[in-house]
DSSP file (Angstrom, degrees, kcal/mol; ACC not computed):
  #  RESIDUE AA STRUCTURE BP1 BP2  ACC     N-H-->O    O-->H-N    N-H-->O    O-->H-N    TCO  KAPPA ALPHA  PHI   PSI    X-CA   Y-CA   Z-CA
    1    1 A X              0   0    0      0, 0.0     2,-0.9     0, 0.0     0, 0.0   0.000 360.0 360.0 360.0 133.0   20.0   21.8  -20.7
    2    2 A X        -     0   0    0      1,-0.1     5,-0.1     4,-0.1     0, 0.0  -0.699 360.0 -96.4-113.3 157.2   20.5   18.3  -20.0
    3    3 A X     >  -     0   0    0     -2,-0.9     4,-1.5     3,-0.1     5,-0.2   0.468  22.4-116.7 -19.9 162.0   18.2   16.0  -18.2
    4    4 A X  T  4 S+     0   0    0      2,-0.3     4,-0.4     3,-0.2    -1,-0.1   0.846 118.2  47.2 -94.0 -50.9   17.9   14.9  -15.1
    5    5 A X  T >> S+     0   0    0      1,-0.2     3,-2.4     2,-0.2     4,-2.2   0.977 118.4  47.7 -65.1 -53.6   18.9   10.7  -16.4
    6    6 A X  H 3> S+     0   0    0      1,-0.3     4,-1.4     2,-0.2    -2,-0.3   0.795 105.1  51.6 -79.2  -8.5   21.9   12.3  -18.4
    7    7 A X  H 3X S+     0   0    0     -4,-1.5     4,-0.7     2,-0.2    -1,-0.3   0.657 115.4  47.8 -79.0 -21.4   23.1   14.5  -15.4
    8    8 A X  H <> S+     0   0    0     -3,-2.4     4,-0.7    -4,-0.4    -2,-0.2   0.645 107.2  56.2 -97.8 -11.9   23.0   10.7  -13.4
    9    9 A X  H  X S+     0   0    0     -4,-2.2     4,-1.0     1,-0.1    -2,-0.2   0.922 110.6  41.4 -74.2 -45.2   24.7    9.2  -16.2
   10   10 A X  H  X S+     0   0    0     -4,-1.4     4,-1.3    -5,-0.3    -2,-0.2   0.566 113.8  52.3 -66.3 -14.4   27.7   11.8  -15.8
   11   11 A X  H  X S+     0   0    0     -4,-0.7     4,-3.3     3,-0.2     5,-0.2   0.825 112.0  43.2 -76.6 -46.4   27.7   11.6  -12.1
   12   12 A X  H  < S+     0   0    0     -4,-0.7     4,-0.2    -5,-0.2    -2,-0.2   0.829 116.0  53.6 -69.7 -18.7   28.0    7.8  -12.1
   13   13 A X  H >X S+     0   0    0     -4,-1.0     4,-3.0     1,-0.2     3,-2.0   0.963 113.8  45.2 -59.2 -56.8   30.8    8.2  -15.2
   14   14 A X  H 3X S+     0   0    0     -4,-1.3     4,-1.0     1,-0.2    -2,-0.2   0.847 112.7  42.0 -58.5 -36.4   32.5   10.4  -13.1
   15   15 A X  H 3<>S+     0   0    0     -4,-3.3     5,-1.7     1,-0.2     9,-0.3   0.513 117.4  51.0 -82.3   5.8   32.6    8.7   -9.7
   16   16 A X  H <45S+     0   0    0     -3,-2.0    -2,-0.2    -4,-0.2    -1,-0.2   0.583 110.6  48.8-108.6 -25.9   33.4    5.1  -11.6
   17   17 A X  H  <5S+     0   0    0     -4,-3.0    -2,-0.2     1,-0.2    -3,-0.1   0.788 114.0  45.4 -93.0  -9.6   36.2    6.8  -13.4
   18   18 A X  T  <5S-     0   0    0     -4,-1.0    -2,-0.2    -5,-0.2    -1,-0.2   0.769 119.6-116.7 -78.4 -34.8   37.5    8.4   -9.7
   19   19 A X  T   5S+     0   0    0     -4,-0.3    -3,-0.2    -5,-0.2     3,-0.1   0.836  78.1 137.7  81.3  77.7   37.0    4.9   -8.4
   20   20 A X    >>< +     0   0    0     -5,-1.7     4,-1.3     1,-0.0     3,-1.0  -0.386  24.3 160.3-130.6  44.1   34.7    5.6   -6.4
   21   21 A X  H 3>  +     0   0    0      1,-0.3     4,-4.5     2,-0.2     5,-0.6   0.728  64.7  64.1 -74.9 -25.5   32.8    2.3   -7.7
   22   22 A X  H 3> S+     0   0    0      2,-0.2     4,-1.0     3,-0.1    -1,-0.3   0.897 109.4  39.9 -76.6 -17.0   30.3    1.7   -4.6
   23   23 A X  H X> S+     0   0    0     -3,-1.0     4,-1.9    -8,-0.2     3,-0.7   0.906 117.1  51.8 -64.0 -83.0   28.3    5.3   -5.4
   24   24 A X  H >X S+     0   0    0     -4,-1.3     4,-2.6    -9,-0.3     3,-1.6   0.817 108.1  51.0 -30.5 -67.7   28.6    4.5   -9.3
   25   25 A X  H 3X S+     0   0    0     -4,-4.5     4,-3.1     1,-0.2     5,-0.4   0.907 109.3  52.1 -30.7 -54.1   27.1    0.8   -8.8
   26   26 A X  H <X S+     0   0    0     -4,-1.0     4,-2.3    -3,-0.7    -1,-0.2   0.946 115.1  37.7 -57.0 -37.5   24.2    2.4   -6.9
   27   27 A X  H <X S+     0   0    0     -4,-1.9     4,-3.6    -3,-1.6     5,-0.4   0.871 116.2  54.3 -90.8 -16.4   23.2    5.1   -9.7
   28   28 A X  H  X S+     0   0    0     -4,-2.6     4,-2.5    -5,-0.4    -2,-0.2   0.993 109.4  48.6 -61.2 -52.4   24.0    2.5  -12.5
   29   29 A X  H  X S+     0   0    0     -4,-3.1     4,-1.8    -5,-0.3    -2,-0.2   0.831 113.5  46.7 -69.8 -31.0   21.6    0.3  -10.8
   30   30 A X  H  X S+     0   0    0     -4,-2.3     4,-1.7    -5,-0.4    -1,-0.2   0.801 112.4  48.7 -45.1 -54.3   19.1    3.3  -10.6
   31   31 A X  H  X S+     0   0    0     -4,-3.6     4,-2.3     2,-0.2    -2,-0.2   0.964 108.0  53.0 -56.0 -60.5   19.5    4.2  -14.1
   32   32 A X  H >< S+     0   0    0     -4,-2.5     3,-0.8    -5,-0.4    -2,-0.2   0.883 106.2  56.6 -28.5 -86.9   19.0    0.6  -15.1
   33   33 A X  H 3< S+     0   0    0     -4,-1.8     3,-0.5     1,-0.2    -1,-0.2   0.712 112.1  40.8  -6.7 -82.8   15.8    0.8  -13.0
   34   34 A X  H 3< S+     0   0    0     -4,-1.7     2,-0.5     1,-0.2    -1,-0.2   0.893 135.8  11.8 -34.6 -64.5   14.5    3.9  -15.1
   35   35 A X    X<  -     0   0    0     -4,-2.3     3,-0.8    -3,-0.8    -1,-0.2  -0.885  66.7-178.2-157.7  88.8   15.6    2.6  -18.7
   36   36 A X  T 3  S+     0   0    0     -2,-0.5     6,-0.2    -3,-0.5     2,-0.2   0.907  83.6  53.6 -50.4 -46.3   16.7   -1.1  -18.7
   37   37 A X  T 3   +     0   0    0     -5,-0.1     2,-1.6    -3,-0.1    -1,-0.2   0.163  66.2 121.3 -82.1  26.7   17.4   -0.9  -22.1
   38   38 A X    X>  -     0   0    0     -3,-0.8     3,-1.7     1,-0.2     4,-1.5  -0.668  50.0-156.6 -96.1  83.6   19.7    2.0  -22.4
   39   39 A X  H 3> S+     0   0    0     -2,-1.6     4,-1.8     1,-0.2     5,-0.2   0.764  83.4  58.8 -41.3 -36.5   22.8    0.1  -23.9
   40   40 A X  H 3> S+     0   0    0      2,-0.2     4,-1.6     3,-0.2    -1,-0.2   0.708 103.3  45.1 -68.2 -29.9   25.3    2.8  -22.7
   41   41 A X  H <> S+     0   0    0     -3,-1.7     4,-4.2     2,-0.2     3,-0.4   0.954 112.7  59.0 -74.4 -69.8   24.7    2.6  -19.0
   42   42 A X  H  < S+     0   0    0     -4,-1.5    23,-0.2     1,-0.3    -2,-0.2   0.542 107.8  42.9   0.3 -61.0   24.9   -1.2  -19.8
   43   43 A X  H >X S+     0   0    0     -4,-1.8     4,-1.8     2,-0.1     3,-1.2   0.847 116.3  48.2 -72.7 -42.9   28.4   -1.0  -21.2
   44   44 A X  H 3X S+     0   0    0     -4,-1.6     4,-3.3    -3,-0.4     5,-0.2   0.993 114.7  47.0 -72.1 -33.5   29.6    1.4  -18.4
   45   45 A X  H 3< S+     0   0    0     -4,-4.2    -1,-0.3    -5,-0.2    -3,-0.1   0.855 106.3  56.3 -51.3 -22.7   28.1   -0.9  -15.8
   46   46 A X  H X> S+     0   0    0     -3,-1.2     4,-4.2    -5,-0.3     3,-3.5   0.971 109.6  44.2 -83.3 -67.6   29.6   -3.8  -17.3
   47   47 A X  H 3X>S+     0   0    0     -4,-1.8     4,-1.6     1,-0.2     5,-0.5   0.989 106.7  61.1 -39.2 -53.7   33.1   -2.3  -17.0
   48   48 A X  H 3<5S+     0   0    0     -4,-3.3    -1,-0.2    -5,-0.5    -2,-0.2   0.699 113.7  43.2 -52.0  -4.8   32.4   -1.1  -13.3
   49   49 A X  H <4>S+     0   0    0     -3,-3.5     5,-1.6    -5,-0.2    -1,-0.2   0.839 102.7  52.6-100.0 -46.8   32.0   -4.7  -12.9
   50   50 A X  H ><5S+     0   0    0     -4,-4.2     3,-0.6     1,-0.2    -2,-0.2   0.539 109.2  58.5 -72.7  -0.5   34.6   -6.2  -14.7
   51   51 A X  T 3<5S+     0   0    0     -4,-1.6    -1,-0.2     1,-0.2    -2,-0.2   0.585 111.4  51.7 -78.1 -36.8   37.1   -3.4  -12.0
   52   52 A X  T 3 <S-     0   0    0     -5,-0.5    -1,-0.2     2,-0.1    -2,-0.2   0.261 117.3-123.5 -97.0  48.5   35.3   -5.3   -9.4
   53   53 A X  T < 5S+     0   0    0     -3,-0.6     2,-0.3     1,-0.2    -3,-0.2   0.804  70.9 130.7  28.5  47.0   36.1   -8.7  -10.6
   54   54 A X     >< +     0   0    0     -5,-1.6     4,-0.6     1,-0.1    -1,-0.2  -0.631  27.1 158.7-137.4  64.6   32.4   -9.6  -10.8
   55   55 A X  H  >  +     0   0    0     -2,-0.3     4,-1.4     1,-0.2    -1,-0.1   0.364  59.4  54.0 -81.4  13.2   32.8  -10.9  -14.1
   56   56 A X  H  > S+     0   0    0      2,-0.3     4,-0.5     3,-0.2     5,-0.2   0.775 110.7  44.8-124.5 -55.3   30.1  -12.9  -14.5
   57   57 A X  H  > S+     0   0    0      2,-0.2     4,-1.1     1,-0.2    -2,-0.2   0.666 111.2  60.9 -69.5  -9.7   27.5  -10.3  -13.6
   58   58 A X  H  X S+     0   0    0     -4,-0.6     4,-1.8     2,-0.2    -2,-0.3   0.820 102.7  51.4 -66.4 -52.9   29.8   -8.0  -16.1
   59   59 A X  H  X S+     0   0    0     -4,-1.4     4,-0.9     1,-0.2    -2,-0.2   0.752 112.2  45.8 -63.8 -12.1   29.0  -10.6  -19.1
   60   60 A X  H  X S+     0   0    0     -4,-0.5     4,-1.8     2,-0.2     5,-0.2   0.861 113.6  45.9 -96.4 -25.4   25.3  -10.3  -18.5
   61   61 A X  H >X S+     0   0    0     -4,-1.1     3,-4.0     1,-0.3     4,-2.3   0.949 118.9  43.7 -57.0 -65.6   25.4   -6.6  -18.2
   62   62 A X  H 3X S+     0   0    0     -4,-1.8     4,-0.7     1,-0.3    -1,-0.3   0.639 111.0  58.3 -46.7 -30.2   27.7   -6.5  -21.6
   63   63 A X  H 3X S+     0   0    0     -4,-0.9     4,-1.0    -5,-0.3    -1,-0.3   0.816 108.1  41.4 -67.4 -38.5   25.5   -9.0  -23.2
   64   64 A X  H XX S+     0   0    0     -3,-4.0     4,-2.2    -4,-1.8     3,-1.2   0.968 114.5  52.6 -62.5 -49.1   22.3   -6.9  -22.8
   65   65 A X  H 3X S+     0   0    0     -4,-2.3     4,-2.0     1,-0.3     6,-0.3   0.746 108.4  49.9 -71.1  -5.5   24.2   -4.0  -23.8
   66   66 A X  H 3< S+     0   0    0     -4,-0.7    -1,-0.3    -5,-0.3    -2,-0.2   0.845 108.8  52.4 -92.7 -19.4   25.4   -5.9  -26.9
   67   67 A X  H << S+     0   0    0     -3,-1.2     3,-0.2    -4,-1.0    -2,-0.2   0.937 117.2  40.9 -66.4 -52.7   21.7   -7.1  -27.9
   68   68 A X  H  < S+     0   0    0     -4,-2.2     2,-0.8     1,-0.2    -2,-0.2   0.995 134.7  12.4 -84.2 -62.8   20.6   -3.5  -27.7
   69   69 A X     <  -     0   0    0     -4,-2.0     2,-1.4    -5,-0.1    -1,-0.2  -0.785  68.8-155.5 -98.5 101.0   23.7   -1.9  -29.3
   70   70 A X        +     0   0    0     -2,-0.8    -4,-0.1    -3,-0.2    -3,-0.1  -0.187  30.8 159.3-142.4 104.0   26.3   -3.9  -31.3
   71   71 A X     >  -     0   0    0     -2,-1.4     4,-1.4    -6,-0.3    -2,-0.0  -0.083  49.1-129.1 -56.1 148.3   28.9   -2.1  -31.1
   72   72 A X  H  > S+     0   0    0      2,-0.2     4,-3.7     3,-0.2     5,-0.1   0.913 116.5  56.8 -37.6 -63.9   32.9   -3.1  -31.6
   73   73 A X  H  > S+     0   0    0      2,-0.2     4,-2.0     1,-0.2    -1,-0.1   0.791 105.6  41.3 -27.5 -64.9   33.2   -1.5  -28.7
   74   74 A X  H >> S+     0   0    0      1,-0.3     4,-1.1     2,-0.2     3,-0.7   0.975 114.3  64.0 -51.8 -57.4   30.7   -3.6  -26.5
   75   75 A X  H >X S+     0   0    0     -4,-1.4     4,-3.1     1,-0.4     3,-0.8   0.833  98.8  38.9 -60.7 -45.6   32.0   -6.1  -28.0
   76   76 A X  H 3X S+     0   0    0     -4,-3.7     4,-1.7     1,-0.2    -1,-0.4   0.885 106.0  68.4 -84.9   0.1   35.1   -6.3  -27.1
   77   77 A X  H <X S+     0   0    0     -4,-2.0     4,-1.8    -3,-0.7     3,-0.5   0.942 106.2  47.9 -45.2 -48.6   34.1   -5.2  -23.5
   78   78 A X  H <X S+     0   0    0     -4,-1.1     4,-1.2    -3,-0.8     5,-0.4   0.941 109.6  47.3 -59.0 -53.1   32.4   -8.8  -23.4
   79   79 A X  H  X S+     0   0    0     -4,-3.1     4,-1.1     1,-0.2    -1,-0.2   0.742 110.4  51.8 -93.6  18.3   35.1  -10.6  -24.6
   80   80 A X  H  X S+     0   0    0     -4,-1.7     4,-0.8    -3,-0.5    -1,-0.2   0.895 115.5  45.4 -54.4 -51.1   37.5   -8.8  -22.2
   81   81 A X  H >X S+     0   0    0     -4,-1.8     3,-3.6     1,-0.2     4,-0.7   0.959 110.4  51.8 -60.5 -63.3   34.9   -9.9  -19.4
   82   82 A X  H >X>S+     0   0    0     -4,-1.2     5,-1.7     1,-0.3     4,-1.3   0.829 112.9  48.5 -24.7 -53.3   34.6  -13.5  -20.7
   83   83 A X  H 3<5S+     0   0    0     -4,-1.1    -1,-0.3    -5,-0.4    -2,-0.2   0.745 109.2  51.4 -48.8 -26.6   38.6  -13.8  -20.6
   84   84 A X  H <<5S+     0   0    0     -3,-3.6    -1,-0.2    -4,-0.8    -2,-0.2   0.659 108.2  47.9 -89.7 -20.6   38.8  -12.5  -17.5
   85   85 A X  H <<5S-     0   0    0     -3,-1.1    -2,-0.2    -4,-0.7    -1,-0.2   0.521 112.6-124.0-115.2  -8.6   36.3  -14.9  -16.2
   86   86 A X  T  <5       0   0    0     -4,-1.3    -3,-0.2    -5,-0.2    -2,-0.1   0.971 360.0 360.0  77.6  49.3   38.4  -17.7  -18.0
   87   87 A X      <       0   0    0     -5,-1.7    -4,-0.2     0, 0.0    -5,-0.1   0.131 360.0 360.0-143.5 360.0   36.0  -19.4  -20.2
């Protein structure tokens, strides 16, 4: 059965991947709350950011998440965000 954090991780996947972004933000930012350091919420927030053009808070999320995990993947989430953000 899974947990109560990984049933709010799949809710917030799912409503970020409907676009449904201002619900996702709230339980990313909830989860974050619980377990800052959970590199995977980190990366999905970080995308949910860089869909709202709010890249700048998208490079700090992806930054964390690339200190905690570093991934290919994160990575090139960051240097999507950086590009975006034109530096």
């Amino acid at each position: 059965m899974k947990s109560k954090y990984k049933l709010l991780v799949d809710e917030a996947y799912n409503l970020h991947s409907k676009g449904d972004y201002d619900k996702a933000e709230l339980i990313y930012t909830k989860l974050l709350e619980l377990r800052p350091d959970d590199a995977n919420v980190l990366n999905l927030y970080g995308l949910l950011l860089i869909s709202l053009k709010n890249y700048e808070k998208a490079i700090t999320m992806l930054t964390k998440a690339f200190l905690y995990n570093k991934s290919a993947y994160v990575a090139e989430n960051l240097a999507k965000a950086y590009y975006l953000n034109n530096e």
